[in-house]
N, C-alpha and C positions, 0 to 999 in steps of 0.2 A: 328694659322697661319700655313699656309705650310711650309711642314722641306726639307730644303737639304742639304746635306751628302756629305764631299768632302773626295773621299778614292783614295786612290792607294800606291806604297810600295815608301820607305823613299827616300828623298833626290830626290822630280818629280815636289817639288815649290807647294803643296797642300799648305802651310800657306804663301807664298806668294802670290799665288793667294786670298784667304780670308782675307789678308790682303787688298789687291787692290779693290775687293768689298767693305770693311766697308774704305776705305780712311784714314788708320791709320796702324800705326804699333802695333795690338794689338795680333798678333803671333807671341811666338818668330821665328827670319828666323835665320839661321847658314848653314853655305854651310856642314857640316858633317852630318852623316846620324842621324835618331832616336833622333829628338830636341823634335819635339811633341810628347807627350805621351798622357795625359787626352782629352779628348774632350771637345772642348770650342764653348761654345754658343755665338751668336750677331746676332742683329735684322738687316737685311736690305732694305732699302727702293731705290726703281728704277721706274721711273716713276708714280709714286703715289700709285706704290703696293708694299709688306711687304712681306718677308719669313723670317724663322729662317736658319741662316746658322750654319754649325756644322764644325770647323774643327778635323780633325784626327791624330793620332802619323803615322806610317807608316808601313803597313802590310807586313812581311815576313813569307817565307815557313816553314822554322826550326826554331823557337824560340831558344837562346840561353838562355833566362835566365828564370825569371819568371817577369820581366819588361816586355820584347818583347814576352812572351806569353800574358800579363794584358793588352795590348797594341793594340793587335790583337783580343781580347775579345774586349776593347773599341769601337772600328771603327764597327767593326759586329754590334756591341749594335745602333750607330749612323746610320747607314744602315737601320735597322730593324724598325728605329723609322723615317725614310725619306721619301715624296712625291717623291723624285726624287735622284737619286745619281751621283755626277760629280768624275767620273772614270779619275781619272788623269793620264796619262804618259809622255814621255821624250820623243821629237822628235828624240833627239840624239843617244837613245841608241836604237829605235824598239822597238819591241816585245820582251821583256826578259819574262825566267821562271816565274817570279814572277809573270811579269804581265796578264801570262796564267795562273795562279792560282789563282790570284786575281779575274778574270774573270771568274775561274768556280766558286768560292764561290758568287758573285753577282746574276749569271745565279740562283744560286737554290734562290737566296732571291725573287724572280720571282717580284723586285722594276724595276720601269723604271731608266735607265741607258742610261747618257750623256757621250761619252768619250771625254775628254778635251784633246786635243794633246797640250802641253805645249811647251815654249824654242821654238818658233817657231818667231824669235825675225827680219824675216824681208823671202821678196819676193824665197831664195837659198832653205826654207828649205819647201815650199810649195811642192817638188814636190814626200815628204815624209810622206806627212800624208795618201793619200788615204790605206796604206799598214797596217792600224790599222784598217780598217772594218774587218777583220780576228779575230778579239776580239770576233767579234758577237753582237754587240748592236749598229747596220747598221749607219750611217754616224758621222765620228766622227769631234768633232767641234776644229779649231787649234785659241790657242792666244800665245800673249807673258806675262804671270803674272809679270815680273820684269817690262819689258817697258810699259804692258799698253795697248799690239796693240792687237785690235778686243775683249777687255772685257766687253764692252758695248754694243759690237753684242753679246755675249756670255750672258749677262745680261737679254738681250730683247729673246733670245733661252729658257733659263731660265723658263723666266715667261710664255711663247706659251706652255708649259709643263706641266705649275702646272693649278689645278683650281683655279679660283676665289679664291682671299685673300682679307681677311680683317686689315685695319690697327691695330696695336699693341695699346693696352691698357698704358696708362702712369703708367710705374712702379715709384708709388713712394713708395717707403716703409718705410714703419714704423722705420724701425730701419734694420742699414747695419754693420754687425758683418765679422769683419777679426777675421782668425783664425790663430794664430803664435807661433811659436817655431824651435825649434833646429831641426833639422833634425832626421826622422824616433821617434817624438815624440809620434805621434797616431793623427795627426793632419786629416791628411784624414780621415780615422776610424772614428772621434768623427763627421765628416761633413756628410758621409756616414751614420751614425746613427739618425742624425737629417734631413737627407733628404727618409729615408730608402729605397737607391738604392745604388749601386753602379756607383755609378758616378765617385768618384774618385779613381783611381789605389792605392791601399795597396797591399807592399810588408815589406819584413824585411829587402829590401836594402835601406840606408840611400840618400836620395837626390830624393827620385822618381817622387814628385812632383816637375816642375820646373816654369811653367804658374801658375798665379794667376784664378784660376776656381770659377765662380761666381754662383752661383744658388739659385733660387726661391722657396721661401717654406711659409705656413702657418702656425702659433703658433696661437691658438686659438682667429680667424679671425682676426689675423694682420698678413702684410707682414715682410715677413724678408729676405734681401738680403745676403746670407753667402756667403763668399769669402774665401776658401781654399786657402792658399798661400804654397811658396816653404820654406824648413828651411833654417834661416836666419844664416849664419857661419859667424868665423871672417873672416874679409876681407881679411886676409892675408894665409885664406885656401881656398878662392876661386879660385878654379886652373885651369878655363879656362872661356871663355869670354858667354858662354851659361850659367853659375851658378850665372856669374854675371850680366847678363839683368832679372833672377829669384829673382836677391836682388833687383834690380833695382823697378819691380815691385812690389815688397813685401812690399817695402817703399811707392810705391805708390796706393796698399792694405790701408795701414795704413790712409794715405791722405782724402781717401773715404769713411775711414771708422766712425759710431758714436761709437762702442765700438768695442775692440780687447779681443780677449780671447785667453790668453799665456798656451800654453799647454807644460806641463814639464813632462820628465819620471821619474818619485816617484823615480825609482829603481838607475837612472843617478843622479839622486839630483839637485839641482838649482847651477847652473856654472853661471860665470861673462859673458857670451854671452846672456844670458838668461836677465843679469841688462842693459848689453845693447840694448835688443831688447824693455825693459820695457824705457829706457833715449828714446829710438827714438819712441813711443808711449805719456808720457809725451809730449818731447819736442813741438810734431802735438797734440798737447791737444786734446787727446781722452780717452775716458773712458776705465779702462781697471779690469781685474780680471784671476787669476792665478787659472790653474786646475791642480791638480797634479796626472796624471794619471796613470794607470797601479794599481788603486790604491789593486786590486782585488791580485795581487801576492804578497803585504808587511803582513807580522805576525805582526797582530795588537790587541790591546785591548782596551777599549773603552777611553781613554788618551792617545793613538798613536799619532791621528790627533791635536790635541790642544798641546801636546809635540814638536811636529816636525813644526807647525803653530812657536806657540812662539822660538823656536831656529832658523828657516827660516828668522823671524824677526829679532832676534838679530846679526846675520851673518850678513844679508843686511837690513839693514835699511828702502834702497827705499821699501820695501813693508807694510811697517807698516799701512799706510793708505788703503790698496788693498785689496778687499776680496780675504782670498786664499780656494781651494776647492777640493777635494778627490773624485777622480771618477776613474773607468773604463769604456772606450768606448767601449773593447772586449765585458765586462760581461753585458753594457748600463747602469749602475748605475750610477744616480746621475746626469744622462748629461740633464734632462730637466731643475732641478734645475737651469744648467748654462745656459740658457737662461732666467729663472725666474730671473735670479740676472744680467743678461746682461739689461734685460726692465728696470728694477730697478733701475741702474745705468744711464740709456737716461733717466729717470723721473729725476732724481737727480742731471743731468746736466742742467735740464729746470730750477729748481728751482730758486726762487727770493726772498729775504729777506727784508723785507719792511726797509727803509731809516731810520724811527726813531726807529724802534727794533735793529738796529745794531749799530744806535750810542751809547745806550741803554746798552747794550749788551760788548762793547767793552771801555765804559766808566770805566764799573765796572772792568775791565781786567787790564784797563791803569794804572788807579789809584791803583791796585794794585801792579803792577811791573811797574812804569813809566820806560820811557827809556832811558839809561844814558847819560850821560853830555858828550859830546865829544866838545875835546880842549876849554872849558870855555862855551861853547853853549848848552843852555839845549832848549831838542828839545820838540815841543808841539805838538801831533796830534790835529785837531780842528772838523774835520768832515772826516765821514766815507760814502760811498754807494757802492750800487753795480751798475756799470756802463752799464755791458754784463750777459746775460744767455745765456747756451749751449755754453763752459762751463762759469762759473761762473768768473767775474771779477771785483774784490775788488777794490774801489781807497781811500786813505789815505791822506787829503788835511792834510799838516804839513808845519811849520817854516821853517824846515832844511832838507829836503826828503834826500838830500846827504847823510847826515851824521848817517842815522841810519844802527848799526850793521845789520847785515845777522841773526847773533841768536836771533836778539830780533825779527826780521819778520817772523823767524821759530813757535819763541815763538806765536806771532799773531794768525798764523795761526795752529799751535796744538791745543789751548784755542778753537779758531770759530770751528775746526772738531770737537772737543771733545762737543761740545755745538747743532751744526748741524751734520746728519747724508750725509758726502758727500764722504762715503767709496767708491771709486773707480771713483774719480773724480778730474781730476785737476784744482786744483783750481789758479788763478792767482792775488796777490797782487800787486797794482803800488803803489807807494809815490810820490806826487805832490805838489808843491807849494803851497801853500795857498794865 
C-alpha cells in the first residue's frame, strides 16, 4: 500500500491528527512536548482506498539527549520510507526555527510534501495560513485535528496525491507475541533483532519505549505479529500521566496477545514487579515464557543456567511451570530459539485431551490421594473433561465443588502438568455440581 509520514517538531497535534484518521485513540496525546518517540503504523481506509499511515515522535534542531537524537533518526526513517509526507505545524505559533529546518531536511528527501496548518479550530484563524507557503512546498492545507474540521477534505487531498492503492491484505497471524518487562530490559533490542531493523528506539535510558509498537514479520512462512511494549513499573512509580496510558496499553498488549515473552536483565535478577507483570499475563490466560537476557555479560559454566533456573524457581514459585531461557539480544544468541518455544507454546494452548484418557488418567491420581473429608463430607469427583481449548479448561463434576481444599486442586493440577507437557500455559480447573 501507499505510506504517509506525518512529521513536523513536538507538541504541532501529529498524533492527534493520526489519531482523527484511524477514529481511535491509538496515539498516545499529552499537551507536553516529546510523548511520541517510535513510529507507529495503522492501516487506513477512506472511501474504499487504503494507505499506511506512520506517526512520528517530534523533530528538533539540537538533540539533547540520545532519545531526541533516536527520535529524529526515527521520523527521517518514516519519511524515506513515504509516498507522501504531512508536514505538520501550529497556526499559532508561524513559522519557527524548527520549522525551517524541518523543511530543509524534507526539501533534500526530494518526497512530495503536504503542509498541514493545524489548530486552525474555526473561521479567526484563516487568515493565517497563507503565510506558511514560505516553507516551500506551495499551498499548504489548514484543519482542526482536535475538532475534526476540514479532516475529511484533508483525507480526500490525501488520496489525489498518492497512486492507486490497493486494499490491505487480512492480517491474520499466526500467532501475536507481546514482548514485556521492566524497563530498559533489552525488550526493544530483542524486537529489533527478530525484525532486523531498527524500528524500535534503544537507548540505555530506562522508560524509552512508551507506545505499544506493533510489527509484521515472518518465521518460516507464518506470520507473526510482535508487539514491543513500554516497561511495566510499580504503579506507585509511575510519575506522571504519559507512563501511565504506556501501562495502560501494555495491559492491553497482553489482552491481544497469544503468548508474552518476559524479558528480565540476568544482571538486575528477577524482582517482585517482574511476578507481577507474570500474575497480569496468567490472570488474561495467555501463554507465557521467561528470557533472561544480557545473558552474554554473566561468568558462567556449563551448570550456571540450570543453577540459577532451579534457585529462580524456588525464590518464586509462580515460575515453576514456565519455560525460562538465557539469551543475549546485543550478542542475538538464542532469541530464535524464543520463538521456537513461543509456536510451541500456541500449539500447547490448542491442545485437547480426549474425555475417557482423562477420566482414565485422573482416576488413577484420585484413588491414590483421595480428597479429604471436610466437616463429616467425603467429597467424590465423578467425571472429569475438558470443556475449552486455547487455553485449556478443565471441569471437575463432584458431590461437594465447595468444599474441596485449594491444595488438593494444586495437587490436581501438578499430577495433569507432570503427566501432560503444558509448560508455559495456563491452564484453568472449575469444580461443578454433579
Amino acid at each position: 500500500m501507499n505510506t504517509v509520514a506525518i512529521v513536523g517538531r513536538p507538541n504541532v497535534g501529529k498524533s492527534t491528527l493520526y489519531n482523527r484518521f484511524l477514529q481511535q485513540r491509538k496515539a498516545i496525546v499529552h499537551e507536553s512536548e516529546g510523548v511520541t518517540r517510535d513510529r507507529t503504523y495503522a492501516d487506513v481506509e477512506w472511501c474504499g482506498k487504503y494507505f499506511t499511515l506512520i506517526d512520528t515522535g517530534g523533530i528538533v534542531i539540537d538533540p539533547r539527549d540520545s532519545i531526541e537524537n533516536a527520535v529524529r533518526e526515527q521520523a527521517m526513517l518514516a519519511a524515506a520510507e513515504a509516498d507522501l509526507i504531512l508536514f505538520v505545524v501550529d497556526v499559532n505559533a508561524g513559522i519557527t526555527q524548527m520549522d525551517d529546518y524541518i523543511a530543509g531536511l524534507l526539501q533534500k528527501s526530494n518526497k512530495k510534501v503536504l503542509v498541514v496548518v493545524n489548530k486552525v479550530d474555526d473561521e479567526r484563524f484563516e487568515a493565517d495560513v497563507p503565510a506558511f507557503y514560505a516553507l516551500g512546498f506551495g499551498e499548504p492545507f489548514e484543519v482542526s485535528a482536535l475538532a475534526g474540521r476540514s479532516t475529511g477534505d484533508l483525507l480526500d487531498k490525501i488520496l489525489s496525491l498518492l497512486p492507486s492503492g490497493t486494499a490491505p491484505q487480512q492480517r491474520n497471524a499466526d500467532i501475536r507475541i507481546s514482548i514485556l518487562g521492566m524497563p530498559n530490559a533489552g525488550k526493544s533490542t530483542v524486537a529489533n533483532t527478530f525484525l532486523g531493523e531498527n524500528r524500535h528506539i534503544v537507548t540505555d535510558i530506562a522508560g524509552t519505549t512508551r507506545d505499544s509498537i506493533h510489527s509484521e514479520m515472518k518465521y518460516y512462512g507464518k506470520t507473526v505479529m510482535l508487539v514491543d511494549t513500554a516497561g511495566l513499573r510499580k504503579k506507585t512509580k509511575i510519575s506522571d500521566s504519559i507512563e501511565y496510558y504506556s501501562f495502560v496499553r501494555t495491559r492491553n498488549a497482553i489482552r491481544e496477545s497469544d503468548v508474552c515473552i518476559l524479558i528480565v536483565d540476568v544482571n538486575k535478577g528477577f524482582s517482585n514487579q517482574d511476578v507481577r507483570i507474570i500474575q497480569e499475563i496468567l490472570e488474561q490466560r495467555k501463554g507465557l515464557l521467561v528470557a533472561m537476557n544480557k545473558w552474554d555479560l554473566v561468568e558462567k559454566d556449563t551448570h550456571t543456567a540450570a543453577r540459577l533456573s532451579r534457585d529462580l524457581i524456588y525464590e518464586y514459585p509462580i515460575l515453576t511451570d514456565i519455560p525460562i531461557m538465557y539469551v543475549s539480544a546485543l550478542k542475538k544468541q538464542r532469541l530464535l530459539k524464543l520463538l521456537d518455544e513461543a509456536f510451541a507454546i500456541r500449539e500447547r494452548m490448542r491442545k485437547r485431551i480426549p474425555t475417557s484418557e482423562l477420566n482414565d488418567f485422573f482416576r488413577t491420581i484420585i484413588e491414590h490421594n483421595p480428597p479429604p473429608a471436610i466437616k463429616g463430607k467425603y467429597i467424590k469427583i465423578n467425571y472429569i473433561t475438558q470443556i475449552l481449548e486455547d487455553p485449556p479448561l478443565i471441569a471437575f463434576f463432584c458431590n461437594e465443588p465447595a468444599l474441596i481444599p485449594d491444595q488438593y486442586k494444586k495437587y490436581l493440577e501438578s499430577a495433569f502438568r507432570k503427566q501432560y507437557d503444558f509448560r508455559g500455559v495456563p491452564l484453568n480447573f472449575v469444580f461443578k455440581q454433579k
